[in-house]
BAFI-225113 format. One record per residue (C-alpha): residue number from 1; residue in one letter; x, y negated, z. Coordinates in nm, 3 decimals, padded with zeros to 5 digits. Example, Ala and Ser with C-alpha at 12.3 -4.5 7.8 and 13.67 -1.06 7.14 Angstrom:
BEGIN
<senu lumvex="1" drense="A" X="01.230" Y="00.450" Z="00.780"/>
<senu lumvex="2" drense="S" X="01.367" Y="00.106" Z="00.714"/>
END
This chain:
BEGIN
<senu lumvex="1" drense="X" X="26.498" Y="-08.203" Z="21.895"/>
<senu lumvex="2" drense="X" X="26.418" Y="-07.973" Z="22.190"/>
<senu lumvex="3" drense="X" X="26.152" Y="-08.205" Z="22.313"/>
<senu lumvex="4" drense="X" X="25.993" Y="-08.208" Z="21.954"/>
<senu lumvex="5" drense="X" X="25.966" Y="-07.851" Z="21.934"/>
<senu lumvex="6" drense="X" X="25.827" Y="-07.830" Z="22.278"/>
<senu lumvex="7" drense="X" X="25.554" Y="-08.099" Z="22.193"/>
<senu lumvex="8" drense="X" X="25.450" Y="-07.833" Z="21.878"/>
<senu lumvex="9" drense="X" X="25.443" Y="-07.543" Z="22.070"/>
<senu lumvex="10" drense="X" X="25.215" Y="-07.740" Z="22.335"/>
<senu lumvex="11" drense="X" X="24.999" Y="-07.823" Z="22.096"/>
<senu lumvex="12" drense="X" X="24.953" Y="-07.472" Z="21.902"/>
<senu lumvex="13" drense="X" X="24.894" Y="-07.380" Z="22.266"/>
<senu lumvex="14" drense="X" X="24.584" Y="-07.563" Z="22.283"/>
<senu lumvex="15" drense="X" X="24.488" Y="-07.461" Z="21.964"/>
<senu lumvex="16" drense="X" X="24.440" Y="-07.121" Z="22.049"/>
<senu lumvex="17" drense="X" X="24.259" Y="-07.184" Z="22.316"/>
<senu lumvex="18" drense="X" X="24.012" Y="-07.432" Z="22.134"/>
<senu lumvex="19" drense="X" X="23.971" Y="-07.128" Z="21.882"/>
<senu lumvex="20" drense="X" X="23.960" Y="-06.890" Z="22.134"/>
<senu lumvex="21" drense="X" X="23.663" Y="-07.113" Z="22.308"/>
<senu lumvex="22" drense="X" X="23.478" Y="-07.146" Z="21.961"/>
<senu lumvex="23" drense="X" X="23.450" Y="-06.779" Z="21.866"/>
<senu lumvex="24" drense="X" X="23.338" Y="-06.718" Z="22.252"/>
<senu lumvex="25" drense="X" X="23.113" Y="-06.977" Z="22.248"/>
<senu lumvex="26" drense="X" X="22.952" Y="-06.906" Z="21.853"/>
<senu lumvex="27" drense="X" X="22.935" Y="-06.497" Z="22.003"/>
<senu lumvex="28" drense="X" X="22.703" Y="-06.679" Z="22.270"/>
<senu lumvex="29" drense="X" X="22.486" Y="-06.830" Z="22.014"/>
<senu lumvex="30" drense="X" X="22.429" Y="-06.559" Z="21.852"/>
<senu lumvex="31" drense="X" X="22.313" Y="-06.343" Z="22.149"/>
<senu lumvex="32" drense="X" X="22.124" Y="-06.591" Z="22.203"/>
<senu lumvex="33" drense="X" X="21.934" Y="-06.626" Z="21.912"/>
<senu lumvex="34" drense="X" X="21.914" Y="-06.203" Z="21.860"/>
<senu lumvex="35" drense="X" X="21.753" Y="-06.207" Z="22.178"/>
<senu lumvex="36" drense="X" X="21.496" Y="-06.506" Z="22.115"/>
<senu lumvex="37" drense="X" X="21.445" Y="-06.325" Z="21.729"/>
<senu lumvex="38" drense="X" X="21.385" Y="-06.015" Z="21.997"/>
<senu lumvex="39" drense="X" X="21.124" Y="-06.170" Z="22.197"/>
<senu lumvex="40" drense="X" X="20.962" Y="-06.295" Z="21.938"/>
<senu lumvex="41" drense="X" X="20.930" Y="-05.975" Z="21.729"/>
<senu lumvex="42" drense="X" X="20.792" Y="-05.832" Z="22.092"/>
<senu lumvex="43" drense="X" X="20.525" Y="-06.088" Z="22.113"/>
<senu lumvex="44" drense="X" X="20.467" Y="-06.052" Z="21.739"/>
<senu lumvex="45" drense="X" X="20.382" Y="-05.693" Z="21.832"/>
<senu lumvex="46" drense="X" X="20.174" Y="-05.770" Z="22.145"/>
<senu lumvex="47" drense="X" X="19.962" Y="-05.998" Z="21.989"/>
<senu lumvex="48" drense="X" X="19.858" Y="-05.787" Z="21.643"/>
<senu lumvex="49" drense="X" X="19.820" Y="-05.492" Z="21.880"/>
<senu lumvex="50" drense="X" X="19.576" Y="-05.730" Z="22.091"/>
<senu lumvex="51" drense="X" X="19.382" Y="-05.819" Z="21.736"/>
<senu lumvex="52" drense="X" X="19.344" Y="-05.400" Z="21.661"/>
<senu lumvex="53" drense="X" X="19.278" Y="-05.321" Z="21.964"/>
<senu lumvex="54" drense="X" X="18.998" Y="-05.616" Z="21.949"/>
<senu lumvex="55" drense="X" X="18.733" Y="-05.454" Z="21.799"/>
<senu lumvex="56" drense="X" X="18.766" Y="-05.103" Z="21.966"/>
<senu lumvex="57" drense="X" X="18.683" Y="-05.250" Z="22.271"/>
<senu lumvex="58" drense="X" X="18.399" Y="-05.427" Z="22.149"/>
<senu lumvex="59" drense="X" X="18.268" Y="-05.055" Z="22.044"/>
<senu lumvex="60" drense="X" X="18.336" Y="-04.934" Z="22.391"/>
<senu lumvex="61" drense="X" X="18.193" Y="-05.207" Z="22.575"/>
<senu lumvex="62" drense="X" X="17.884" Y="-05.211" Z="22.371"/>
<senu lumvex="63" drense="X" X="17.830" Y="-04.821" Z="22.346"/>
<senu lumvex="64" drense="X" X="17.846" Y="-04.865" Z="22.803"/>
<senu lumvex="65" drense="X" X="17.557" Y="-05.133" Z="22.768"/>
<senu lumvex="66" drense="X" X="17.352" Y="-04.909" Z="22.502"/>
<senu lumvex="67" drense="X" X="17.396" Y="-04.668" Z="22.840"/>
<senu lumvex="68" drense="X" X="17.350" Y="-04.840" Z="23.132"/>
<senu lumvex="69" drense="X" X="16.998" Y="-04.994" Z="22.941"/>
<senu lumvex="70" drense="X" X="16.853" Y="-04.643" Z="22.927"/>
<senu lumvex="71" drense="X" X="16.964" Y="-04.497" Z="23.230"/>
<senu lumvex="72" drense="X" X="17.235" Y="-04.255" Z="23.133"/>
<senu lumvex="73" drense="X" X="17.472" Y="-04.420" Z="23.333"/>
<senu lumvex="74" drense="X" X="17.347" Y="-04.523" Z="23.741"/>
<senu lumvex="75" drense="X" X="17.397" Y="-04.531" Z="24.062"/>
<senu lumvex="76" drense="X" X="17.325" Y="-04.168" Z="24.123"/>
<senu lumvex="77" drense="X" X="17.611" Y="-04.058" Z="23.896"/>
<senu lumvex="78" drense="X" X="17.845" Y="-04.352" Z="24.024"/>
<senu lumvex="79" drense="X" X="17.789" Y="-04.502" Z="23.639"/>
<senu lumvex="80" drense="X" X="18.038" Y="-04.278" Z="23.480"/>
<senu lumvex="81" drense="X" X="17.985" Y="-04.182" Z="23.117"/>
<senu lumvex="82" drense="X" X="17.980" Y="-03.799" Z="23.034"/>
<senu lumvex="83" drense="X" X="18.110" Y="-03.644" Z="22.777"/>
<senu lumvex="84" drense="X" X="17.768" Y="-03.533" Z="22.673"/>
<senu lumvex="85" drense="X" X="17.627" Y="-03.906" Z="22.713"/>
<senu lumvex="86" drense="X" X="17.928" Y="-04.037" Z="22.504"/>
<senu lumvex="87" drense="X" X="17.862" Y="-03.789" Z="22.217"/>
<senu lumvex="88" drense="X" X="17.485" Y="-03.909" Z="22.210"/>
<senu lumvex="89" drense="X" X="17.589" Y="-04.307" Z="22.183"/>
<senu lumvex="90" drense="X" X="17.829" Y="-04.275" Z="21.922"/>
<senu lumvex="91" drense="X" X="17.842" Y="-04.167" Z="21.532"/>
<senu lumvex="92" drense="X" X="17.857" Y="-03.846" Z="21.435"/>
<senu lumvex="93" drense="X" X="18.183" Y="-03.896" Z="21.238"/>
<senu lumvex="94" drense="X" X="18.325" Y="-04.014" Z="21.543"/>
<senu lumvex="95" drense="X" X="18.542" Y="-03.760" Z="21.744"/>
<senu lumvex="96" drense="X" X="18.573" Y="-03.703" Z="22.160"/>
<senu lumvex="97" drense="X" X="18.857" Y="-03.565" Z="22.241"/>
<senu lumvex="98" drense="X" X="18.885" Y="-03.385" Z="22.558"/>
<senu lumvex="99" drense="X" X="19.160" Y="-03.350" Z="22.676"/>
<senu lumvex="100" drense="X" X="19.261" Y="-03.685" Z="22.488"/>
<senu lumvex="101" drense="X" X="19.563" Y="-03.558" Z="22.241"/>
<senu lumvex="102" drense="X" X="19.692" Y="-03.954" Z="22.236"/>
<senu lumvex="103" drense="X" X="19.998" Y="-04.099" Z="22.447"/>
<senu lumvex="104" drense="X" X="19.735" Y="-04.278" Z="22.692"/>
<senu lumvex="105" drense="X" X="19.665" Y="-04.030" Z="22.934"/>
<senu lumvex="106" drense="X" X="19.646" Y="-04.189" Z="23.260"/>
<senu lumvex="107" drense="X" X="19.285" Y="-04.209" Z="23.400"/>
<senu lumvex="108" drense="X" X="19.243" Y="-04.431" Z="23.772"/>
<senu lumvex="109" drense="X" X="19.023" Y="-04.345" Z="24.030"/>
<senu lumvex="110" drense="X" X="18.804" Y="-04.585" Z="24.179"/>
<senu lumvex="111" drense="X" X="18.869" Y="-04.699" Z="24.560"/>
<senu lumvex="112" drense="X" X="18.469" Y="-04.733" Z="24.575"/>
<senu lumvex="113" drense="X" X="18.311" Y="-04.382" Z="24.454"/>
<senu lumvex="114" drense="X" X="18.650" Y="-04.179" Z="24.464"/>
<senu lumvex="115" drense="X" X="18.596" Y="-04.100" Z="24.133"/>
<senu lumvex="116" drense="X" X="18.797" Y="-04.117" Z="23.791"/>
<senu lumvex="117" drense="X" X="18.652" Y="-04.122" Z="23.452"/>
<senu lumvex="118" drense="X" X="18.667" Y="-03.830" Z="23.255"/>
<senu lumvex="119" drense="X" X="18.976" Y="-03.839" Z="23.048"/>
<senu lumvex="120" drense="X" X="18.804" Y="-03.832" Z="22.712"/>
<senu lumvex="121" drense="X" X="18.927" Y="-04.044" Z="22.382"/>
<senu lumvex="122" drense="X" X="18.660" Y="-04.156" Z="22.123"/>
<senu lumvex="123" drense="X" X="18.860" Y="-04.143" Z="21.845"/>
<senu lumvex="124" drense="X" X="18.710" Y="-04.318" Z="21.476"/>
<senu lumvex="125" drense="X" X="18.854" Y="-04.338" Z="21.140"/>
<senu lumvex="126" drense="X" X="18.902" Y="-04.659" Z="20.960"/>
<senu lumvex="127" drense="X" X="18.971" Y="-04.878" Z="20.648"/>
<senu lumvex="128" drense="X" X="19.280" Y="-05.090" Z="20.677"/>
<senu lumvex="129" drense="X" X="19.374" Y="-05.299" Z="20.410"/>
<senu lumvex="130" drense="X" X="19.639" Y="-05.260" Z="20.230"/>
<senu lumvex="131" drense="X" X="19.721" Y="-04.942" Z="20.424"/>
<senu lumvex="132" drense="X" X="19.738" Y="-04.607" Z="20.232"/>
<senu lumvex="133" drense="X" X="19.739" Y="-04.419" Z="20.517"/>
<senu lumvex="134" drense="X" X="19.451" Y="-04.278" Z="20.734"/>
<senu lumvex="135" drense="X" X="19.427" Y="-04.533" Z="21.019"/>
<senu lumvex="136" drense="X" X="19.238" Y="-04.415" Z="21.385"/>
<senu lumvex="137" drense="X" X="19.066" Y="-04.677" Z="21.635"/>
<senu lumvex="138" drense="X" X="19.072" Y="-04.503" Z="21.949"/>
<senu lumvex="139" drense="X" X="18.904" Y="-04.637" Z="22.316"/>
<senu lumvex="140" drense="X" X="18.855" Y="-04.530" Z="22.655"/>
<senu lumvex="141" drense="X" X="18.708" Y="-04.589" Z="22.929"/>
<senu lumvex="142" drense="X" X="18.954" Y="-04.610" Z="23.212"/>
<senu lumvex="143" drense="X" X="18.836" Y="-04.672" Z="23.530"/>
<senu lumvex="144" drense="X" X="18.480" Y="-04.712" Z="23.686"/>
<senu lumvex="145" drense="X" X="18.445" Y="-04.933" Z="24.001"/>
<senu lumvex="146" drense="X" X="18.023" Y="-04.894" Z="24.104"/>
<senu lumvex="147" drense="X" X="17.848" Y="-05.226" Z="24.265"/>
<senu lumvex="148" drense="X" X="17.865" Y="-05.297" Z="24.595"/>
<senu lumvex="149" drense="X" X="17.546" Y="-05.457" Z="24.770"/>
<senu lumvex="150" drense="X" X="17.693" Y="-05.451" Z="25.163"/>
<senu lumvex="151" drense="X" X="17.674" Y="-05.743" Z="25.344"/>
<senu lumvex="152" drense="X" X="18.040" Y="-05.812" Z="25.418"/>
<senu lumvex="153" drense="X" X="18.112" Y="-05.754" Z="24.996"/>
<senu lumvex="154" drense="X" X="17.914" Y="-05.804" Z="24.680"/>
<senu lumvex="155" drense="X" X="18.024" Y="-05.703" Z="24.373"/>
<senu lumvex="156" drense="X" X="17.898" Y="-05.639" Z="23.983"/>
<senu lumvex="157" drense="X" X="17.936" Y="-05.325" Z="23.854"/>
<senu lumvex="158" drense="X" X="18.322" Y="-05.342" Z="23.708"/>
<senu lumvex="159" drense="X" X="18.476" Y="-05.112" Z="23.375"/>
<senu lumvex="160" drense="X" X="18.808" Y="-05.139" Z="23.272"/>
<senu lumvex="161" drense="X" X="18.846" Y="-05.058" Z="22.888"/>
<senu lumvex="162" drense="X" X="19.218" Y="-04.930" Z="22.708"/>
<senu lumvex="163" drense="X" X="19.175" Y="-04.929" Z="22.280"/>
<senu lumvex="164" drense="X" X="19.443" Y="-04.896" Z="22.008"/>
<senu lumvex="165" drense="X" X="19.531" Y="-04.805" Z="21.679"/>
<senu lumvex="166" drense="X" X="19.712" Y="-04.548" Z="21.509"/>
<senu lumvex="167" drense="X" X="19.891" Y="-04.492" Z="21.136"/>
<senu lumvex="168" drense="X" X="19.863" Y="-04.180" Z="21.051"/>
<senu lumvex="169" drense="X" X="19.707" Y="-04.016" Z="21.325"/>
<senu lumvex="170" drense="X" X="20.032" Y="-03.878" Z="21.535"/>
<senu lumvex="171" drense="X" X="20.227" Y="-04.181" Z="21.530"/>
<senu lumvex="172" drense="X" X="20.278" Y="-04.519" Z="21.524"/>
<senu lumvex="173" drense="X" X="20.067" Y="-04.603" Z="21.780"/>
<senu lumvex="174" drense="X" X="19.991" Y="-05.003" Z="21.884"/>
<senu lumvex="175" drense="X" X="20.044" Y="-05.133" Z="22.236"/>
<senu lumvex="176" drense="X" X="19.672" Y="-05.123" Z="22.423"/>
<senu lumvex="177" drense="X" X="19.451" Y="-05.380" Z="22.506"/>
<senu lumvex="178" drense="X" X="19.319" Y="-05.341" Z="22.820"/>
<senu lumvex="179" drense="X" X="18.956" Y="-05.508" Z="22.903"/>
<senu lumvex="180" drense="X" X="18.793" Y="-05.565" Z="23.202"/>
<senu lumvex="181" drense="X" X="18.421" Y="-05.633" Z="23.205"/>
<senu lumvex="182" drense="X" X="18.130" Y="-05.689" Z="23.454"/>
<senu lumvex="183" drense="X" X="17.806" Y="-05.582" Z="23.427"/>
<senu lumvex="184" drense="X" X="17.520" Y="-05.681" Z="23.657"/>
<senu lumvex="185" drense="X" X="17.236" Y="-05.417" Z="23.723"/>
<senu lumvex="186" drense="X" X="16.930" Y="-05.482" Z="23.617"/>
<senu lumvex="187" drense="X" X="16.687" Y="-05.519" Z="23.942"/>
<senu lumvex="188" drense="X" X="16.352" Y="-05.473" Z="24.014"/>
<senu lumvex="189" drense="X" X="16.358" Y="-05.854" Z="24.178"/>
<senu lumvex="190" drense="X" X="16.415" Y="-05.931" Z="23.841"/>
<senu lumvex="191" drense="X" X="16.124" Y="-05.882" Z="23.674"/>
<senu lumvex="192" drense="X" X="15.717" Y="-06.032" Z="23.798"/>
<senu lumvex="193" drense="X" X="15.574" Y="-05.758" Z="23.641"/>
<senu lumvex="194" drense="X" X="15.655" Y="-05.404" Z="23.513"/>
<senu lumvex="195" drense="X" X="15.430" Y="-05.169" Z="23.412"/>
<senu lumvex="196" drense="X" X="15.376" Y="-04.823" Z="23.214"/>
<senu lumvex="197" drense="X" X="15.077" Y="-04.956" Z="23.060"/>
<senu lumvex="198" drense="X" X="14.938" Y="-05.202" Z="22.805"/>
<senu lumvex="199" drense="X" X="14.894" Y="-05.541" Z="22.974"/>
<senu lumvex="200" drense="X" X="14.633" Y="-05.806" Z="22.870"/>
<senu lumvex="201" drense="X" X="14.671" Y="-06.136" Z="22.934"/>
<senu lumvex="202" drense="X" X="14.381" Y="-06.344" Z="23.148"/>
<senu lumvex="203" drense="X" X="14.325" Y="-06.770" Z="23.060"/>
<senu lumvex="204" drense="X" X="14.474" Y="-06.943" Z="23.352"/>
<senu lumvex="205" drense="X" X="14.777" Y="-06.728" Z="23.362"/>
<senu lumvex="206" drense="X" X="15.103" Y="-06.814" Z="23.455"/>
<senu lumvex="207" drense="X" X="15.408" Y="-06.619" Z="23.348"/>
<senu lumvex="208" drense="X" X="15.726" Y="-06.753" Z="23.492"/>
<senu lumvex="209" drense="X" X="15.998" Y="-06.485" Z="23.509"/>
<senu lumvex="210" drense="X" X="16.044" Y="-06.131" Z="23.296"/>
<senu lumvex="211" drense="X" X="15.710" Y="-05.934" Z="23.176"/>
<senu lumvex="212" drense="X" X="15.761" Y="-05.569" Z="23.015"/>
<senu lumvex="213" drense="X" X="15.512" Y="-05.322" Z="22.971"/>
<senu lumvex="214" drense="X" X="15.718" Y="-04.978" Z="22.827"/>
<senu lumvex="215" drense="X" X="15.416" Y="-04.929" Z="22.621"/>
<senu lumvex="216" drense="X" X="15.327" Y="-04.561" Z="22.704"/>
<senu lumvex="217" drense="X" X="14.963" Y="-04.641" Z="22.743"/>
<senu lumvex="218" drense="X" X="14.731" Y="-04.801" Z="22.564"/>
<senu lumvex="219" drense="X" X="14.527" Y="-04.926" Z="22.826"/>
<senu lumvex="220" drense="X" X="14.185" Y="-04.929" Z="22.904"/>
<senu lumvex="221" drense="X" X="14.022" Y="-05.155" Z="22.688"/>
<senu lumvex="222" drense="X" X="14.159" Y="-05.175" Z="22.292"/>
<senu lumvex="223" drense="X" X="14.344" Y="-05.469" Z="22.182"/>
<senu lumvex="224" drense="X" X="14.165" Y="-05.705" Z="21.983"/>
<senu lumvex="225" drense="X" X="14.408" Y="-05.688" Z="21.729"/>
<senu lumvex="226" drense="X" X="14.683" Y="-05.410" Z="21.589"/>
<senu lumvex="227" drense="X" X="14.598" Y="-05.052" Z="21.826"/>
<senu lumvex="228" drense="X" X="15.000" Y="-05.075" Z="21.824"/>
<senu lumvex="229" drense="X" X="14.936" Y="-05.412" Z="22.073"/>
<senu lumvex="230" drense="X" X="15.065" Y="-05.343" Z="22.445"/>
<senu lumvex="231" drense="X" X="15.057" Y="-05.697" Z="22.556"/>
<senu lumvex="232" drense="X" X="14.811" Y="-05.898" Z="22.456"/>
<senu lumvex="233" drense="X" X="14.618" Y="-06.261" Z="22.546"/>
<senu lumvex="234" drense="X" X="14.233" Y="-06.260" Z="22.617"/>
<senu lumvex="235" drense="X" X="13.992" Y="-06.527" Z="22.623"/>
<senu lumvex="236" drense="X" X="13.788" Y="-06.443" Z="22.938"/>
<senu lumvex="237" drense="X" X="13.912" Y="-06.683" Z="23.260"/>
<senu lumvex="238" drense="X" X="13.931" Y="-07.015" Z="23.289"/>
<senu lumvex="239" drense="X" X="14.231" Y="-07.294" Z="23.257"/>
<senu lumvex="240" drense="X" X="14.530" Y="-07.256" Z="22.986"/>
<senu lumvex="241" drense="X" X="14.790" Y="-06.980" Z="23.039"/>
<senu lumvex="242" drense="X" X="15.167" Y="-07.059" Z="22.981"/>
<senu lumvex="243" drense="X" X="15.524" Y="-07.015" Z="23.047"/>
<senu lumvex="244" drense="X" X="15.745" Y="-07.150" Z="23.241"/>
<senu lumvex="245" drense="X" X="16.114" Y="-07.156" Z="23.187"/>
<senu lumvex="246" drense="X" X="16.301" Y="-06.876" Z="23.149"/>
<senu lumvex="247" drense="X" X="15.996" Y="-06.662" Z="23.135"/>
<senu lumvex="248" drense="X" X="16.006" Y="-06.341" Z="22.893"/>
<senu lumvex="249" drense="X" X="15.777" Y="-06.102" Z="22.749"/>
<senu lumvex="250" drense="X" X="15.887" Y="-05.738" Z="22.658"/>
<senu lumvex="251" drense="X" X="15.740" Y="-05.429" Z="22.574"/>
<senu lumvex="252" drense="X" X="15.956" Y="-05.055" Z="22.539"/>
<senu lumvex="253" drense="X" X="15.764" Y="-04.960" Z="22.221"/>
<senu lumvex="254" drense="X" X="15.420" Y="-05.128" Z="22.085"/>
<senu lumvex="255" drense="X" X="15.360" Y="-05.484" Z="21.951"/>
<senu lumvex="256" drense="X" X="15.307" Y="-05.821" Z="22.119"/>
<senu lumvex="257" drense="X" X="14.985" Y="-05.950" Z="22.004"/>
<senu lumvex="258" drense="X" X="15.066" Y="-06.276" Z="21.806"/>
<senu lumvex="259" drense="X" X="15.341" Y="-06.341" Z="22.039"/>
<senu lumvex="260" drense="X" X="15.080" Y="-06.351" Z="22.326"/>
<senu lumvex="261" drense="X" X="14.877" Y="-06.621" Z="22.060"/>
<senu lumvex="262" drense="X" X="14.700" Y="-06.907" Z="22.271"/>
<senu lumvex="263" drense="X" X="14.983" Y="-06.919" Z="22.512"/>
<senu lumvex="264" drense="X" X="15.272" Y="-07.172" Z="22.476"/>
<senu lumvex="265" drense="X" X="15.617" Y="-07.197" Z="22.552"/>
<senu lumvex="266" drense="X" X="15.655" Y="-06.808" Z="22.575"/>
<senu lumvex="267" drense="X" X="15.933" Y="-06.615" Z="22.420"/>
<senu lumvex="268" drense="X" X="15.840" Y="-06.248" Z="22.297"/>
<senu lumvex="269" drense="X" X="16.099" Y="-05.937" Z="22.217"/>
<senu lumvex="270" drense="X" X="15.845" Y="-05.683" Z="22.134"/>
<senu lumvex="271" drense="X" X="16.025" Y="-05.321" Z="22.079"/>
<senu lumvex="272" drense="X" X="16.339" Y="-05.300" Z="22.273"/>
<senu lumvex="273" drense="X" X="16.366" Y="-04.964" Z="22.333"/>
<senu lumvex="274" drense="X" X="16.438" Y="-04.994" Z="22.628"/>
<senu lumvex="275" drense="X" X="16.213" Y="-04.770" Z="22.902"/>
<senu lumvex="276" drense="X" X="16.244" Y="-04.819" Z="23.268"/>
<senu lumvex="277" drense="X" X="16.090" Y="-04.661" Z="23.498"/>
<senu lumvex="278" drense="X" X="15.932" Y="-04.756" Z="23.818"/>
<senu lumvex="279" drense="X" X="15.985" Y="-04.449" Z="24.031"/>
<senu lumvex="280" drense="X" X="16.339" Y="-04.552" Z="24.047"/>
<senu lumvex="281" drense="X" X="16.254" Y="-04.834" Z="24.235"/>
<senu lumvex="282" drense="X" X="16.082" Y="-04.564" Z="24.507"/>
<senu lumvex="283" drense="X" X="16.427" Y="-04.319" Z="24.449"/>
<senu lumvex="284" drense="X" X="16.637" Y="-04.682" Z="24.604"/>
<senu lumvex="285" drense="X" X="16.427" Y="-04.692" Z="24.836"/>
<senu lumvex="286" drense="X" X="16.477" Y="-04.354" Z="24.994"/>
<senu lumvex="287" drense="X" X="16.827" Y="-04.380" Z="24.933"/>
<senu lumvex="288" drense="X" X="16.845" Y="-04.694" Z="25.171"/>
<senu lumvex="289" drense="X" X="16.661" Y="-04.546" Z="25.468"/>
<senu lumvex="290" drense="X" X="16.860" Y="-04.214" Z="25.442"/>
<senu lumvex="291" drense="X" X="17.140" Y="-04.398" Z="25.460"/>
<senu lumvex="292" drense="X" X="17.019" Y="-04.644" Z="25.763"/>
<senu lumvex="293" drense="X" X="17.281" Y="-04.704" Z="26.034"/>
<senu lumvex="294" drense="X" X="17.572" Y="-04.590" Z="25.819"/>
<senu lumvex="295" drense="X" X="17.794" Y="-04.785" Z="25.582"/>
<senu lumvex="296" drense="X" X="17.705" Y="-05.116" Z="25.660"/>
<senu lumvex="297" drense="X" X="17.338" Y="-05.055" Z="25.595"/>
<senu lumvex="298" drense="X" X="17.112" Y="-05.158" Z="25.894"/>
<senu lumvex="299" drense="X" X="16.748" Y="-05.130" Z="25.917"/>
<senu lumvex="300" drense="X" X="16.503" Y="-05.307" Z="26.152"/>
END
């Protein structure tokens, strides 16, 4: 009898402990599963603030381009966007702050120029559906690092972008997407002819890298066509004129007489816009041989 009640309490014993194992072991389950349903919800968040954030930095990214093509942003001002020069790319509904009232306040200065951006927001109101509240795209730029052309290190001109989104204005605020993007300045090498004038095209020409005229003159004889023409072909010469690959024809303002008609494989973007000048070809230059012997820069 005693050895029968000993075998039962043995075995109620082991019970426990098998019950005590299960409710330890079903606790770790569900930790476990809390924190993957936490991770997930995390990345859920990270990757919708990634999609808002998307086309804010497509704004900022663009509105840089719009300024390094005209020359508001260069190496004389280390290619850092003013205030002033922001308020002139974007629309007039859309708001610089300055000081930036947002939670993303922290600006980095650049190990090549020693400069920071200004801390400015460019802050833009938008339609979200489904959303009855106002909803803000906001962007900045965060951090300017300037080309380097020394022989021991080349680099592009490098920007590093921050955009969000916002419910409401003063809260709510998405996690930011953070861009970096390279832009290489445009060089004088780059082009086989630039001019301020109108330029007319001789028979037996070739054209086999970038043409622009920025289209300030007319020239000195009239085009035979539109008087808007600043590039135009001519029959005088001998031989057929062409272009080779990769070869481009521009003007700043003014037409492009037929697309330069009677030459073939050329491609034409008449109108850009875009001005450059050649004296700041003579300002690099004098900025090289001012700064001969020093920073890496040797002259013969």
């Amino acid at each position: 009898m005693r050895a029968v009640r000993h075998d039962v309490r043995g075995q109620r014993g082991q019970a426990l402990v098998a019950a005590i194992a299960c409710v330890l072991l079903a606790g770790a389950l569900i930790v476990v599963i809390a924190a993957n349903s936490i991770e997930t919800s995390h990345e859920a968040i990270d990757r919708a603030a990634r999609v808002d954030g998307l086309p804010h930095v497509d704004s900022a990214v663009q509105k840089y381009q719009l300024a390094l093509n005209s020359g508001k942003v260069n190496e004389g001002n280390n290619y850092i966007m003013s205030a002033a020069v922001m308020a002139q790319l974007v629309d007039p509904s859309v708001d610089v702050l300055n000081p930036p009232a947002v939670p993303y306040t922290t600006f980095y200065t650049s190990t090549v120029s020693g400069q920071a951006p200004p801390a400015l927001t460019m802050r833009e109101k938008i339609q979200k559906q489904g959303t009855a509240d106002d909803v803000y795209g906001y962007w900045q730029i965060v951090r300017v690092d300037p080309p380097q052309y020394g022989p021991a290190q080349f680099s592009n001109l490098t920007v590093y972008f921050r955009a969000w989104t916002s419910d409401g204005d003063t809260n709510g605020y998405t996690r930011p997407r953070i861009v970096r993007a390279e832009f290489r300045p445009g060089y004088f090498s780059d082009y086989q002819m630039l001019t301020d004038t109108a330029i007319k095209v001789l028979r037996g020409t070739q054209i086999t890298g970038h043409v622009h005229s920025n289209g300030f003159l007319d020239g000195i004889d009239d085009p035979p066509g539109a008087s808007t023409d600043r590039i135009w072909a001519v029959a005088a010469g001998s031989g057929s004129s062409s272009c080779g690959a990769g070869a481009l024809i521009t003007t700043g303002r003014g037409t492009i007489a037929g697309g330069v008609s009677g030459m073939s494989g050329c491609q034409s973007k008449p109108q850009t816009g875009r001005f450059i000048s050649p004296l700041r070809a003579e300002t690099s230059f004098t900025r090289m041989r001012t700064s001969c012997g020093s920073g890496g820069v040797s002259c013969p």
